[in-house]
Backbone and ligand atoms as CSV (ligand in chain L), in Angstrom:
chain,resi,resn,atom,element,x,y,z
A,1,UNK,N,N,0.847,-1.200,0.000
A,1,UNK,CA,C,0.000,0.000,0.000
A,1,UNK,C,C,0.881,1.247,0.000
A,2,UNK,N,N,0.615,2.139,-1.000
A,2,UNK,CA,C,1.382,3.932,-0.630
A,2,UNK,C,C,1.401,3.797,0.494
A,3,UNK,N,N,2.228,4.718,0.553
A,3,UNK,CA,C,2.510,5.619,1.741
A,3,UNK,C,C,0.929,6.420,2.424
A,4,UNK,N,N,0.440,6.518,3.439
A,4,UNK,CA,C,-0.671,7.699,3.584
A,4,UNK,C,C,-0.306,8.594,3.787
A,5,UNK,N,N,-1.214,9.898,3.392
A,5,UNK,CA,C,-0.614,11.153,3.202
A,5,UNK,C,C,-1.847,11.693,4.513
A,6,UNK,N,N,-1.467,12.655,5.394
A,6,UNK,CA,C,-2.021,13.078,6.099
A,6,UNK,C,C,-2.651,14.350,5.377
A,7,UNK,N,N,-4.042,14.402,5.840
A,7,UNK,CA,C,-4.566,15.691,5.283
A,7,UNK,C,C,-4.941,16.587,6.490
A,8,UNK,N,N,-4.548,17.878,6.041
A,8,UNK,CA,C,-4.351,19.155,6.799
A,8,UNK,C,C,-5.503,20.065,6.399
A,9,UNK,N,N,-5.644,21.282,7.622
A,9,UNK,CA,C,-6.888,22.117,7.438
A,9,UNK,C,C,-6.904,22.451,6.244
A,10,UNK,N,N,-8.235,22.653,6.148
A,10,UNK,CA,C,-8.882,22.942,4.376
A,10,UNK,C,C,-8.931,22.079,3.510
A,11,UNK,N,N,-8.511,20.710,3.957
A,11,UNK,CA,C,-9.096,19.333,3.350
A,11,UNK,C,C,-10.824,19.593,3.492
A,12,UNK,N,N,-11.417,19.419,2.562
A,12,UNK,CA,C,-12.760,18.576,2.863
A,12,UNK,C,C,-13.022,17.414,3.585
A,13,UNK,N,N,-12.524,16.267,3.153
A,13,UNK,CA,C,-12.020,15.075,3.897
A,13,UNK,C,C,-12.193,15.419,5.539
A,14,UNK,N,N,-11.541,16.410,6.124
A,14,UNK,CA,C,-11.615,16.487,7.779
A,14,UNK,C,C,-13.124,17.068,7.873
A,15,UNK,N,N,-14.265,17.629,7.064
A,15,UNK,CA,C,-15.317,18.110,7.183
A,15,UNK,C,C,-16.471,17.379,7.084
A,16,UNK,N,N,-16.410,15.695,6.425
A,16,UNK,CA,C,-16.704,14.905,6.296
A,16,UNK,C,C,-17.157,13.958,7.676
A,17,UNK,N,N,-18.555,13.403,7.354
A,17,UNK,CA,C,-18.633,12.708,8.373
A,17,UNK,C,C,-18.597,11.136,8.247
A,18,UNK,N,N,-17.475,10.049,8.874
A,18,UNK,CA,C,-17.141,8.878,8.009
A,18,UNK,C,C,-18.325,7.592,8.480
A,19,UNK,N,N,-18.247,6.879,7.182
A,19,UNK,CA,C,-19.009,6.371,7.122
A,19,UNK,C,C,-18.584,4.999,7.986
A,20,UNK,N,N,-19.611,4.436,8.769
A,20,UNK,CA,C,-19.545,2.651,9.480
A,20,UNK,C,C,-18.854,1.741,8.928
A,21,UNK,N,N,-17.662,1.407,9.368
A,21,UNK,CA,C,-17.323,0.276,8.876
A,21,UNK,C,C,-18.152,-0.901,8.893
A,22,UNK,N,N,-18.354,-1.531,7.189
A,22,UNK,CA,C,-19.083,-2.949,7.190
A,22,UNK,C,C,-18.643,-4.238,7.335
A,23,UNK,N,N,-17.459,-4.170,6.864
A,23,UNK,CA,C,-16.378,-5.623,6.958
A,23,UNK,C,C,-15.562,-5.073,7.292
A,24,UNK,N,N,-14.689,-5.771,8.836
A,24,UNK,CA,C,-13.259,-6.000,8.643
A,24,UNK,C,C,-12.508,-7.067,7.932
A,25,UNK,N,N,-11.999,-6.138,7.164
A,25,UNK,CA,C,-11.400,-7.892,6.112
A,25,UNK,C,C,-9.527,-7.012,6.198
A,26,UNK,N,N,-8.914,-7.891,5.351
A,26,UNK,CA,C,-7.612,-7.481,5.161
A,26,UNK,C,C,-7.532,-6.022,4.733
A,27,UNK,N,N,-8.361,-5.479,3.868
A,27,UNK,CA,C,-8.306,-4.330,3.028
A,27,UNK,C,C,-8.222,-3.336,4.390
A,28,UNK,N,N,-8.973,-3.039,5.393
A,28,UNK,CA,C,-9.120,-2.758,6.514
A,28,UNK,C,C,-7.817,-3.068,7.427
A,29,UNK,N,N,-7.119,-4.187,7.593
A,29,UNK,CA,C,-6.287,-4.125,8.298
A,29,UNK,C,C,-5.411,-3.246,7.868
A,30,UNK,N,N,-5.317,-3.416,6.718
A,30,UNK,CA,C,-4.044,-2.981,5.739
A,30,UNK,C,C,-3.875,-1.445,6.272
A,31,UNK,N,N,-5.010,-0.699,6.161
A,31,UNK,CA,C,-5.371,0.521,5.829
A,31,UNK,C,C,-4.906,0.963,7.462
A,32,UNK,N,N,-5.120,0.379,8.365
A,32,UNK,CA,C,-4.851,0.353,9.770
A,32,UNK,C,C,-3.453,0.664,10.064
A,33,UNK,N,N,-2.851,-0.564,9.674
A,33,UNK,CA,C,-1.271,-0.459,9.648
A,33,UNK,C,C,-0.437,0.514,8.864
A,34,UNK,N,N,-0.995,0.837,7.355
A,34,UNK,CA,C,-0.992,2.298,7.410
A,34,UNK,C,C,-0.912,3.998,8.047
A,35,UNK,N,N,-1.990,3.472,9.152
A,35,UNK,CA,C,-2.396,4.636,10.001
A,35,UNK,C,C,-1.350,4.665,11.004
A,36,UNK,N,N,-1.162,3.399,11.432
A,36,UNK,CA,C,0.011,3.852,12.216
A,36,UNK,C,C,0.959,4.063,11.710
A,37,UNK,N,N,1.296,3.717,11.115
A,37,UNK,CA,C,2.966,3.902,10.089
A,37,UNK,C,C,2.935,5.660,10.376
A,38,UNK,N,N,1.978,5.698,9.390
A,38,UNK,CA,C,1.660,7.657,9.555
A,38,UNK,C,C,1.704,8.438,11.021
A,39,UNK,N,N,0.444,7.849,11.905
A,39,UNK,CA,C,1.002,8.170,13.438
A,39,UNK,C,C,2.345,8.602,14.052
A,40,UNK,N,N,3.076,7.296,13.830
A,40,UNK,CA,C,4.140,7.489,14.090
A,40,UNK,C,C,4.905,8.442,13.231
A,41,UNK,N,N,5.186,8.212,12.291
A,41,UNK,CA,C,5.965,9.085,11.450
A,41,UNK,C,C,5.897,10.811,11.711
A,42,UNK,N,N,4.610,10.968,12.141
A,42,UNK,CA,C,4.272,12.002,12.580
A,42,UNK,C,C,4.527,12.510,13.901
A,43,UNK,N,N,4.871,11.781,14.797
A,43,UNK,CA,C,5.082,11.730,15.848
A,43,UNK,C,C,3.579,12.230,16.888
A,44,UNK,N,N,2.443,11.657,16.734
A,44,UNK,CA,C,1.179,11.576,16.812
A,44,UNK,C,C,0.853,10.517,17.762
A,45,UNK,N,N,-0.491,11.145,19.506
A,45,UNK,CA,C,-0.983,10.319,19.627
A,45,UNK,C,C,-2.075,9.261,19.216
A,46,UNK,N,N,-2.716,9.341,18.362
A,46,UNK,CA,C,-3.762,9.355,17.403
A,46,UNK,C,C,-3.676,9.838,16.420
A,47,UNK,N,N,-5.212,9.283,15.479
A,47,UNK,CA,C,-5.225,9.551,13.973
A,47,UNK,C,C,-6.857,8.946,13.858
A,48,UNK,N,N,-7.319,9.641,12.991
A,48,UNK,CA,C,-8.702,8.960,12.245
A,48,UNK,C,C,-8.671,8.686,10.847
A,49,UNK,N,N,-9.510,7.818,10.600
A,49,UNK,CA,C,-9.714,8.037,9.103
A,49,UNK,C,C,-9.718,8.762,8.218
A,50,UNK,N,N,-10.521,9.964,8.453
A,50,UNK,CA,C,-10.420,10.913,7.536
A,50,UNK,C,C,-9.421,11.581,7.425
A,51,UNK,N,N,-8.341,11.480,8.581
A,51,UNK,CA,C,-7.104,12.169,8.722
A,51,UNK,C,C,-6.184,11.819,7.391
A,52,UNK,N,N,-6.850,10.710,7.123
A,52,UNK,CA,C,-5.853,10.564,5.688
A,52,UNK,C,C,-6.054,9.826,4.613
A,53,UNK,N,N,-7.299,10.691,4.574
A,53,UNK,CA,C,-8.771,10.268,3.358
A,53,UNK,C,C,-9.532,9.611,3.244
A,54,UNK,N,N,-9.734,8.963,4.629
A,54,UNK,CA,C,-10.486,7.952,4.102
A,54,UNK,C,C,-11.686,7.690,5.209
A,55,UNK,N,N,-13.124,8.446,4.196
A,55,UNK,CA,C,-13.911,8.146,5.147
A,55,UNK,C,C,-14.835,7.025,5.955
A,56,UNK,N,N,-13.459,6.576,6.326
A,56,UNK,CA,C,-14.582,5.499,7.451
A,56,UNK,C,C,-14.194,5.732,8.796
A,57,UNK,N,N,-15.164,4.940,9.582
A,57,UNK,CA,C,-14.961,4.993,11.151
A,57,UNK,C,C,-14.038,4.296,12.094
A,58,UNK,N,N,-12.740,4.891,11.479
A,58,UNK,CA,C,-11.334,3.893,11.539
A,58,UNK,C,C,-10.610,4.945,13.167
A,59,UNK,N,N,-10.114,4.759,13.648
A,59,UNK,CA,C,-9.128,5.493,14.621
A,59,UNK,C,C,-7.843,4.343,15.060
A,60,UNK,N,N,-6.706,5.148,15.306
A,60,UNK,CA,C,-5.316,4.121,16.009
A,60,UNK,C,C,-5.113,5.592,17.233
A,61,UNK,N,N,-4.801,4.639,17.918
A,61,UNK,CA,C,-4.155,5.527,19.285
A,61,UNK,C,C,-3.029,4.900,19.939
A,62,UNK,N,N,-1.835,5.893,20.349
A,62,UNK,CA,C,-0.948,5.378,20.906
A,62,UNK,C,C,-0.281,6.010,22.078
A,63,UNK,N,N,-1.089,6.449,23.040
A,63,UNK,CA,C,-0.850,7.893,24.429
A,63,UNK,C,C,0.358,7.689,25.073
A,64,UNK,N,N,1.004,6.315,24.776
A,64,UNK,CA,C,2.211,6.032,24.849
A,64,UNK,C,C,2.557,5.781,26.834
A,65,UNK,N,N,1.112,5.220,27.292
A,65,UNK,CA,C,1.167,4.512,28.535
A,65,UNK,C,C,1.073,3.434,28.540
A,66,UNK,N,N,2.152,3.112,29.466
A,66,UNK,CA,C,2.222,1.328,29.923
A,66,UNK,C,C,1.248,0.655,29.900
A,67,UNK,N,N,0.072,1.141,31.021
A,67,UNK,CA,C,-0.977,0.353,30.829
A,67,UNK,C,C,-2.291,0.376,29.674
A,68,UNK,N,N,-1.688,0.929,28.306
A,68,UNK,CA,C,-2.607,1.206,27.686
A,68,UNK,C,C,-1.795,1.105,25.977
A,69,UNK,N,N,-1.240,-0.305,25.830
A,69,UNK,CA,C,-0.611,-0.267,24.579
A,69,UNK,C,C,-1.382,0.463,23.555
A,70,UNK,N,N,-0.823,0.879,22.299
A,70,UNK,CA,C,-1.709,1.213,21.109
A,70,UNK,C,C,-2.531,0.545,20.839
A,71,UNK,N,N,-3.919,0.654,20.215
A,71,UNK,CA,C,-5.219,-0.127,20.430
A,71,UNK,C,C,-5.671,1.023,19.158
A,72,UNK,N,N,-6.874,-0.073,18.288
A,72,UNK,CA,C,-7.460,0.011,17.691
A,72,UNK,C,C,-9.000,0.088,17.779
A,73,UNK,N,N,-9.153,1.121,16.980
A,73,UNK,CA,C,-11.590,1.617,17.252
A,73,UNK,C,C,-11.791,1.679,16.050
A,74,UNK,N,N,-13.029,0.688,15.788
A,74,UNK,CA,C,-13.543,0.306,14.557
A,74,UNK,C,C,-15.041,0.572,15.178
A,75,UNK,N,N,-15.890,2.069,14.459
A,75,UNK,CA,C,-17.065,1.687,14.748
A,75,UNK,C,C,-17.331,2.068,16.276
A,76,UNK,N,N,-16.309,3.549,16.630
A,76,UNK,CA,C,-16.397,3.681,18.084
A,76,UNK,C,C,-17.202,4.442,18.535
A,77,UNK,N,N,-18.274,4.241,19.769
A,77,UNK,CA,C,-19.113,5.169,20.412
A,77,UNK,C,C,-19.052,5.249,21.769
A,78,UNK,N,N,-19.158,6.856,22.101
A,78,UNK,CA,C,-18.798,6.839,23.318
A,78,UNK,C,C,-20.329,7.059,24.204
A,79,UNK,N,N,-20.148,6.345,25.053
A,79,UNK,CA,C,-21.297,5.675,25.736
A,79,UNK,C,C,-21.231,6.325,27.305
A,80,UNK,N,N,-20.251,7.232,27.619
A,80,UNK,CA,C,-20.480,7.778,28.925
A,80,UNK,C,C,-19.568,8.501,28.773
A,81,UNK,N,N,-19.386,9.988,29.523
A,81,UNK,CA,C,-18.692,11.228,29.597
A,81,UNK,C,C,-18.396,11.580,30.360
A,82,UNK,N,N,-18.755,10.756,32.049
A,82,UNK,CA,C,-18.376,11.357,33.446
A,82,UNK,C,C,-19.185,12.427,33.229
A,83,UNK,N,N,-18.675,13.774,34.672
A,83,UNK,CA,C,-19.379,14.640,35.006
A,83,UNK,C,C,-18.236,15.807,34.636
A,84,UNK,N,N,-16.767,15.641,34.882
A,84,UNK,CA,C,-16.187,16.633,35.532
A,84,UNK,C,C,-15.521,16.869,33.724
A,85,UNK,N,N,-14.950,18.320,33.934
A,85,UNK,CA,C,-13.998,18.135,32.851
A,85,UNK,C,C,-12.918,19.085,32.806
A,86,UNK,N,N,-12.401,19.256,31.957
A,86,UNK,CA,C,-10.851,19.872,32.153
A,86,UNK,C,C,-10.253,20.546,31.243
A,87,UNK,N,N,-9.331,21.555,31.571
A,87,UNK,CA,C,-8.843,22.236,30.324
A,87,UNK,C,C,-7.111,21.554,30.184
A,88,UNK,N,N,-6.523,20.943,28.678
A,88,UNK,CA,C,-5.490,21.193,28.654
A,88,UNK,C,C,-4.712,21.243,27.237
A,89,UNK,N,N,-3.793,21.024,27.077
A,89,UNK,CA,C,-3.195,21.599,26.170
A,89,UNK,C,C,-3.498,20.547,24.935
A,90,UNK,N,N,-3.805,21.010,23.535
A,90,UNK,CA,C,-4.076,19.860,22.681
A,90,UNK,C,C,-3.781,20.053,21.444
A,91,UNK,N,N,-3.321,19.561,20.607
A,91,UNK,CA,C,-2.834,19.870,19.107
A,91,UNK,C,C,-3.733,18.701,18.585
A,92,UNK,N,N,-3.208,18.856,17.013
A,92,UNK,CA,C,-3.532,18.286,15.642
A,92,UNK,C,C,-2.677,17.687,14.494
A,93,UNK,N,N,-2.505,16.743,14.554
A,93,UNK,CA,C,-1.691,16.583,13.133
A,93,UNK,C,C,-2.060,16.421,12.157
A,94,UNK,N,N,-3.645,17.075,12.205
A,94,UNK,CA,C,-4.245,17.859,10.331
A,94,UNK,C,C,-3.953,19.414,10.824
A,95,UNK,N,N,-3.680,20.081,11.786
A,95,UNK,CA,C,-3.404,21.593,12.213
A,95,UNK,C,C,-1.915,21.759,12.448
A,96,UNK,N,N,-0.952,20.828,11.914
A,96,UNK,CA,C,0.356,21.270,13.057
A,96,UNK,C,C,1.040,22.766,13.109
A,97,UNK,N,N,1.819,22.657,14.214
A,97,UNK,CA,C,2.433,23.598,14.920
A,97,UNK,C,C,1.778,24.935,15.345
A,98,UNK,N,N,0.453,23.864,15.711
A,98,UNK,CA,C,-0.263,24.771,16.981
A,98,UNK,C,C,-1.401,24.185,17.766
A,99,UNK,N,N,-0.724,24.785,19.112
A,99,UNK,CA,C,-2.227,23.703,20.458
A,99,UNK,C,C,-2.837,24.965,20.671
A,100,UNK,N,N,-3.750,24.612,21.431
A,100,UNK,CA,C,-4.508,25.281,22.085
A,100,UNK,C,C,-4.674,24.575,23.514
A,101,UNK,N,N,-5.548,25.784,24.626
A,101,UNK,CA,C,-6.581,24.844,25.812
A,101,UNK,C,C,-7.741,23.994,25.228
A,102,UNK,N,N,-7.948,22.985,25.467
A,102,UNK,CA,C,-9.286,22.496,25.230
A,102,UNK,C,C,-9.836,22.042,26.121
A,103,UNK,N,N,-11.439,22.339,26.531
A,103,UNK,CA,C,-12.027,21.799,27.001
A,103,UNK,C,C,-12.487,20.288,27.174
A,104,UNK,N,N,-12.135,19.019,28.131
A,104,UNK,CA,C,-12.878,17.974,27.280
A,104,UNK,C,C,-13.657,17.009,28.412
A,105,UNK,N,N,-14.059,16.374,28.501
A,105,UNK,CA,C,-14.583,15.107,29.601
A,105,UNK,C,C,-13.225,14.447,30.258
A,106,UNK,N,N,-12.931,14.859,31.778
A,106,UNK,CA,C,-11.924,13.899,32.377
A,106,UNK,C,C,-11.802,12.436,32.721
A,107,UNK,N,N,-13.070,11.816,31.879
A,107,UNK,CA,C,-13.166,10.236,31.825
A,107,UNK,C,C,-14.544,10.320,31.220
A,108,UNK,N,N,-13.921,9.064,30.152
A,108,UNK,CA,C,-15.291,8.599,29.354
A,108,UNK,C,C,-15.163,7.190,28.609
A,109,UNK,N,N,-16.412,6.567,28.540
A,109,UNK,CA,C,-16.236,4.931,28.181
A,109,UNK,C,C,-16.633,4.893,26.782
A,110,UNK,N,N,-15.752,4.733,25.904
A,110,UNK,CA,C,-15.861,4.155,24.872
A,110,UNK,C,C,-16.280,2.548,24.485
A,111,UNK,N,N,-17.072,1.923,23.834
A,111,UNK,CA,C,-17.257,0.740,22.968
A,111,UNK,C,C,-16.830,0.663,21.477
A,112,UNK,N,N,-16.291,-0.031,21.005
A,112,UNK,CA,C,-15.815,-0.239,19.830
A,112,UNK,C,C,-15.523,-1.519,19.518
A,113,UNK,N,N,-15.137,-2.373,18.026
A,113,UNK,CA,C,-14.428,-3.251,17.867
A,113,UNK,C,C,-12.644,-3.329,17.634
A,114,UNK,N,N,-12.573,-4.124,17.466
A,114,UNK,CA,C,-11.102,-4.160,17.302
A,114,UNK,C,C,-10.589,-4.522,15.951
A,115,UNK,N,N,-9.774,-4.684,15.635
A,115,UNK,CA,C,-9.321,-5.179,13.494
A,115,UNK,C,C,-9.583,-6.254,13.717
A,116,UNK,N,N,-10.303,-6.821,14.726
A,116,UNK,CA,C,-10.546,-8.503,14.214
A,116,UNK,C,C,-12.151,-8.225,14.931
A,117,UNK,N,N,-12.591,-7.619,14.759
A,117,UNK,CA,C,-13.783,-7.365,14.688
A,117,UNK,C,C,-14.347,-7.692,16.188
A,118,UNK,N,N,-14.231,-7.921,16.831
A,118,UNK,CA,C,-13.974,-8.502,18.401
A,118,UNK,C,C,-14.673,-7.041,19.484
A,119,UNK,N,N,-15.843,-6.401,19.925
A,119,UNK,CA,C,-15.996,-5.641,20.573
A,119,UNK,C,C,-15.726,-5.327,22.083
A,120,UNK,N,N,-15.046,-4.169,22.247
A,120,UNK,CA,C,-14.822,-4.436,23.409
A,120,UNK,C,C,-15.242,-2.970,23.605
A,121,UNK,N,N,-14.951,-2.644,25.814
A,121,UNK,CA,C,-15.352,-1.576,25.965
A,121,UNK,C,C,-14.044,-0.751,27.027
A,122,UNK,N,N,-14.268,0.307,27.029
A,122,UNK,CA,C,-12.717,0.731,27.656
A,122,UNK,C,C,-13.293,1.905,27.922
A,123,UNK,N,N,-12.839,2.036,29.553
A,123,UNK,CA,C,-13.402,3.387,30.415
A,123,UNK,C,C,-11.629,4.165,30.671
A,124,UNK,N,N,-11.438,5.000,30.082
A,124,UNK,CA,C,-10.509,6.225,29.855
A,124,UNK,C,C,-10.539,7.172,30.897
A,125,UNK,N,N,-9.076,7.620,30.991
A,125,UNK,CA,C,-8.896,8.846,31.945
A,125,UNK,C,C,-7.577,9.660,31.029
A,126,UNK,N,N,-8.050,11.058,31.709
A,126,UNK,CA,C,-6.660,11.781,31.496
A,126,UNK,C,C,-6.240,11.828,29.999
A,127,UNK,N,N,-5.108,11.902,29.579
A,127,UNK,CA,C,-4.582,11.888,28.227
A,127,UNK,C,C,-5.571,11.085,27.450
A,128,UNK,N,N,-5.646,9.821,27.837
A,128,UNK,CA,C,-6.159,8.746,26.682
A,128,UNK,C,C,-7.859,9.407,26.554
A,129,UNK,N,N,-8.583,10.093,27.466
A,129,UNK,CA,C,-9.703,10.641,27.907
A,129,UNK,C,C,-9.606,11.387,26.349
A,130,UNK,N,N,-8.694,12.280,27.173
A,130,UNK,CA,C,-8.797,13.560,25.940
A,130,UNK,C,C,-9.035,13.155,24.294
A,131,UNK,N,N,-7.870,12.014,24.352
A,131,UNK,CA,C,-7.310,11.714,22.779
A,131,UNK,C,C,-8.353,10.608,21.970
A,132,UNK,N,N,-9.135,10.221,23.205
A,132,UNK,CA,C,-10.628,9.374,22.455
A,132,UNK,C,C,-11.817,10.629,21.843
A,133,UNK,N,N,-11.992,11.481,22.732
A,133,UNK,CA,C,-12.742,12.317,22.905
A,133,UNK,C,C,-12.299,13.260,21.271
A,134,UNK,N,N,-10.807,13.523,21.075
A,134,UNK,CA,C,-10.515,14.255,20.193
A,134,UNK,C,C,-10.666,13.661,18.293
A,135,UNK,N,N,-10.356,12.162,18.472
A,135,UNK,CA,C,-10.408,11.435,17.238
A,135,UNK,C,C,-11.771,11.060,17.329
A,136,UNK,N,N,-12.828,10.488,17.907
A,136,UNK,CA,C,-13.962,10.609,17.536
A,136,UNK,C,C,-14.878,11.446,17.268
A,137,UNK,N,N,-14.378,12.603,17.440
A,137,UNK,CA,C,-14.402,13.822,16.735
A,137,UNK,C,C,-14.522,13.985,15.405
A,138,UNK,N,N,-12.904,13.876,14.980
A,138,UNK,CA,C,-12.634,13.461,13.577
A,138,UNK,C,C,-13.839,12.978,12.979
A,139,UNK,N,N,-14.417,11.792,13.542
A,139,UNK,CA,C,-14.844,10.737,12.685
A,139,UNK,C,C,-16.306,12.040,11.952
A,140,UNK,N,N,-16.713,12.521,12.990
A,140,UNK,CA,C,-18.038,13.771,12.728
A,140,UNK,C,C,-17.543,15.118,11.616
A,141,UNK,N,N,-16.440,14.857,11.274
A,141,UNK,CA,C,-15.407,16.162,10.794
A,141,UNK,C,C,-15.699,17.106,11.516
A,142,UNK,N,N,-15.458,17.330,12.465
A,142,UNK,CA,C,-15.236,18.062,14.240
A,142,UNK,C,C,-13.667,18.119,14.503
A,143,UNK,N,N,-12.924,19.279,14.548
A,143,UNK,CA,C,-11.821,19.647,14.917
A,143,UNK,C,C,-11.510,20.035,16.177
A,144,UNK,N,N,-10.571,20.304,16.627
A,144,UNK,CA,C,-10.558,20.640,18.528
A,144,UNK,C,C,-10.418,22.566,18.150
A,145,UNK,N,N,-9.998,23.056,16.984
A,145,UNK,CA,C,-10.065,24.248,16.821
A,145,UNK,C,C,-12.105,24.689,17.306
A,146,UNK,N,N,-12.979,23.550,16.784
A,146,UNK,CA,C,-14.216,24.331,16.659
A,146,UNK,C,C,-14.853,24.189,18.085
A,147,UNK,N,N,-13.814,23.701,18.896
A,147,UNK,CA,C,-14.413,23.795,20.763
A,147,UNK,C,C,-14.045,25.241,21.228
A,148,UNK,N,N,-13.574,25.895,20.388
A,148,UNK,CA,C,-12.663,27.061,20.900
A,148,UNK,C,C,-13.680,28.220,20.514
A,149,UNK,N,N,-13.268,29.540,21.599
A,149,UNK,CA,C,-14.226,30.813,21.151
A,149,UNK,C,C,-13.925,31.167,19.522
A,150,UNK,N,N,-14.839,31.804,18.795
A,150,UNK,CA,C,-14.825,32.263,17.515
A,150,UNK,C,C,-13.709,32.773,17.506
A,151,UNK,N,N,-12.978,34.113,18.146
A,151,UNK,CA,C,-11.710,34.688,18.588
A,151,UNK,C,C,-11.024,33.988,18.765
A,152,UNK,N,N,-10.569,33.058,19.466
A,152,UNK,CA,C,-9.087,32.308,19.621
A,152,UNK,C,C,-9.360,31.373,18.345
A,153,UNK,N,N,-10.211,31.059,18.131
A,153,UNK,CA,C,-10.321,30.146,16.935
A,153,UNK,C,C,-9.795,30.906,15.563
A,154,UNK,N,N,-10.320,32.342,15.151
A,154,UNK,CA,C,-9.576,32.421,13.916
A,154,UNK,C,C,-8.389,33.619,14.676
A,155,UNK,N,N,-7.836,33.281,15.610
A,155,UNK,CA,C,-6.143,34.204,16.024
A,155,UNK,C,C,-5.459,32.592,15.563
A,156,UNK,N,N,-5.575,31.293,16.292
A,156,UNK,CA,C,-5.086,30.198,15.614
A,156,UNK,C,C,-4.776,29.866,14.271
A,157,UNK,N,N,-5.939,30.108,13.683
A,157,UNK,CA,C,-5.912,29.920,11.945
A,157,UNK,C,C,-5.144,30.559,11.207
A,158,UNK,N,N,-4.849,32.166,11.678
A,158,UNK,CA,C,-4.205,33.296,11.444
A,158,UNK,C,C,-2.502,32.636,11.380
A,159,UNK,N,N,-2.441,31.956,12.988
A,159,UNK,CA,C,-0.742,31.640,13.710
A,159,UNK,C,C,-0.676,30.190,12.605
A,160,UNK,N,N,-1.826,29.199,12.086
A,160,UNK,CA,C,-1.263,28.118,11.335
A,160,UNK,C,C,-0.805,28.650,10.062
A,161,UNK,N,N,-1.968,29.493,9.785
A,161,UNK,CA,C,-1.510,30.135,8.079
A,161,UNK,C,C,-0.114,30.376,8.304
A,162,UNK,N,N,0.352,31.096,9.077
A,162,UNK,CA,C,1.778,32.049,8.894
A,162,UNK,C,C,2.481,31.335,9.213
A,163,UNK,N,N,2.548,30.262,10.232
A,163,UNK,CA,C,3.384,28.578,10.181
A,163,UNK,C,C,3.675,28.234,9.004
A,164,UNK,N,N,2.613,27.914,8.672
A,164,UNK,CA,C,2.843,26.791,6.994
A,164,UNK,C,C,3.657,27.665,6.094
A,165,UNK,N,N,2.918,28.915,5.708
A,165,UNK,CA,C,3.987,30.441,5.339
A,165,UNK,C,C,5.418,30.234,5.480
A,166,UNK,N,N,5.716,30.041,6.580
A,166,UNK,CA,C,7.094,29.934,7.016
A,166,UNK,C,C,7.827,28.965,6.805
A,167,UNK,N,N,7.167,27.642,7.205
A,167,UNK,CA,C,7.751,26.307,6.853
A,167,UNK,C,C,8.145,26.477,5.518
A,168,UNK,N,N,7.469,26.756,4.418
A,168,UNK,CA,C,7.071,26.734,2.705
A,168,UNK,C,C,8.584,27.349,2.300
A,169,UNK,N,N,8.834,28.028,3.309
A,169,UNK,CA,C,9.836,29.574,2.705
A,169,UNK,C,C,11.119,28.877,3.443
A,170,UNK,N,N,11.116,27.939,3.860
A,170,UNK,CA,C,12.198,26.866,4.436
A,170,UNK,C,C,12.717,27.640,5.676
A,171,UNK,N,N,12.090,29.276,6.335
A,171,UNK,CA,C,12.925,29.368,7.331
A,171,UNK,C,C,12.279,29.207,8.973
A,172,UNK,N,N,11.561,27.888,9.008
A,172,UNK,CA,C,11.390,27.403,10.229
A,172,UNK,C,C,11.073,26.221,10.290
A,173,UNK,N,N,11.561,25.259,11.550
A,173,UNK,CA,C,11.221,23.828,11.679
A,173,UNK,C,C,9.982,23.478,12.145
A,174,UNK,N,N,9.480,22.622,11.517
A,174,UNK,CA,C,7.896,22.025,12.593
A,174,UNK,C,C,8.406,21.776,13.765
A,175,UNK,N,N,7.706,22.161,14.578
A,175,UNK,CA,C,7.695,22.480,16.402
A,175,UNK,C,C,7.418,20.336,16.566
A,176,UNK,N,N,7.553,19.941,17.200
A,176,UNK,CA,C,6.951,18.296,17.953
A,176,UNK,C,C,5.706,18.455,17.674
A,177,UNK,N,N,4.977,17.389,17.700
A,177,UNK,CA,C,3.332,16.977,17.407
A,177,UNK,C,C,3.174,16.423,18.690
A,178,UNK,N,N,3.927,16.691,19.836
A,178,UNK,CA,C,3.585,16.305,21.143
A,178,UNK,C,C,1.908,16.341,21.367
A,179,UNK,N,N,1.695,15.631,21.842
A,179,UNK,CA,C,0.366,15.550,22.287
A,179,UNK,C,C,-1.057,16.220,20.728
A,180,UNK,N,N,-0.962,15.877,20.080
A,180,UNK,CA,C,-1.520,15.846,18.889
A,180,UNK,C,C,-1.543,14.856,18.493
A,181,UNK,N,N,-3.089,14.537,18.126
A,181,UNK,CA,C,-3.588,13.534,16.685
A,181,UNK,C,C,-4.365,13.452,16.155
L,1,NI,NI,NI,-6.591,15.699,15.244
């Protein structure tokens, strides 16, 4: 399989809402192992489908805790949100080299299957909280920019434009994708 190409703001693709996966078959795994390849490469906790064209209801996550190897959501819904929630720092690797605060749920239970089609359910905290909360997002073409006031939202858009600007003109490095996916 190519390489996947990550798509960045002003894709359509991220505006898109992806469609249910019907079969997991190989074509699906494939496309998976893909995603991480890209993840990583990116240096990304997460990724969705549409992150790199392809609309289905695909996500990989990797928050990079012990007790929470990288794991796969096929078909994920989140089924509880807790009460409390929290502001912290959050990027994009369709937005890079810029976070924001985000608001999000400090624990919430996801259900999903797995690439072997196998459902399971997983109650989240903290980072992994956030980074479920942020890629099933994706799947709605929902960005963590559109949790943000209208104002900080286009001062951001303003600071990515003039990023990419800069990168283009070769005189600045992409910042880490720390905590972005
Ligand atoms: Ni993202």
């Amino acid at each position: 399989m190519a390489e996947l190409k990550i798509e960045f703001f002003g894709s359509p693709a991220l505006r898109r809402k992806a469609k249910e996966v019907v079969e997991i078959d190989d074509e699906l795994r494939t496309l998976i192992a893909g995603m991480y390849e890209a993840m990583y490469e990116a240096e990304g906790v997460g990724l969705a489908g549409p992150q790199v064209g392809v609309s289905k209801r695909v996500l990989v996550i990797d928050v990079k805790e012990e007790a929470h190897p990288r794991f796969t959501l096929i078909n994920p819904k989140i089924v509880d949100l807790g009460k409390e929630t929290e502001k912290d720092e959050e990027g994009c690797l369709s937005i890079p080299g810029v976070s924001a605060l985000v608001e999000r749920f400090t624990t919430v239970t996801v259900e999903a299957l797995d690439e072997h089609g196998q459902p399971f359910r997983l109650e989240a905290e903290g980072l992994l909280a956030r980074c479920i909360q942020h890629e099933v997002d994706h799947l709605d073409g929902v960005l963590f920019i559109d949790h943000l006031s209208a104002l900080k939202r286009s001062m951001l858009v303003k600071k990515y434009k003039s990023t990419q600007a800069e990168e283009a003109s070769g005189s600045r490095d992409r910042p880490p994708a720390r905590r972005s996916g």
